[in-house]
N, C-alpha and C positions, 0 to 999 in steps of 0.2 A: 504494500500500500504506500502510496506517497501523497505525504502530506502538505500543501503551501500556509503559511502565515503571513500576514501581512498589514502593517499597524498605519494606516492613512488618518491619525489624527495632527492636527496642527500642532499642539502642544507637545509631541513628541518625537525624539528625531530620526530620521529614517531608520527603517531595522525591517528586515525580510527574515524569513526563517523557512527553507525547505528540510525536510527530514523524510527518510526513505524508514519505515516500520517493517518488519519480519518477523513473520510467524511460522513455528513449523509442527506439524502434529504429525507423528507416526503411529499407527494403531497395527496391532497383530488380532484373528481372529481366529480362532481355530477348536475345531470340532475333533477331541481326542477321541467322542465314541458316542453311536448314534444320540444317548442320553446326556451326556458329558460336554460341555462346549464352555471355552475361557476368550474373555476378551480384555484388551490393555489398548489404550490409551495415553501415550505423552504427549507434551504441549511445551513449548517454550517462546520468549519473545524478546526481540530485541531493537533497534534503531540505532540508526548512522547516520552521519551529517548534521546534529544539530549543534549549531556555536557553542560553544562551553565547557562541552564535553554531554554525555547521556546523563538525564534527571536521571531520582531513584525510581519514579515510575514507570522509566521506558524500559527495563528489563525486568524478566521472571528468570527465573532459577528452572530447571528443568522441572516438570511437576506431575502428576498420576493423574493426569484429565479423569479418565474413568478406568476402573478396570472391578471384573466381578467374574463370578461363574456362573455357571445357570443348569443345574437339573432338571431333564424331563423325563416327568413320569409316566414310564411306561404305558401304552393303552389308553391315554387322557391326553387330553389339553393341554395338561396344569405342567408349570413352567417354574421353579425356584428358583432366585436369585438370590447371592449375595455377594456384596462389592460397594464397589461408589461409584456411584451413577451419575 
């Protein structure tokens, strides 16, 4: 994502601000057995090019977006989960 800033008030003196934003999620899914299935989820994020150096909120730390397991029982519907979602 990239982002422009741009401060056109009188009272203050020119300043532009472009910053280029990155995000990247990788998720794994995988079905160990027809009942059995694990999913993972990471996330991270960062930014480049803004004057000053990077705020504390333009970067995350790598982090566990989602990840859980999920049971199905046999002959049913019904689906268990647990994880963070």
């Amino acid at each position: 994502m990239l982002e422009h800033l741009s401060e056109d008030r009188l009272d203050a003196p020119d300043s532009s601000d472009t910053v280029l934003l990155h995000r990247l999620r990788l998720s794994l899914d995988t079905q160990w057995h027809p009942v059995l299935r694990s999913y993972v989820q990471l996330a991270a994020s960062t930014q480049s090019g803004r004057d000053g150096g990077s705020a504390r909120l333009d970067k995350s730390a790598p982090d566990l977006a989602q990840g859980y397991l999920e049971l199905t029982l046999p002959d049913t519907a019904v689906q268990l989960r647990a994880g963070r979602q």
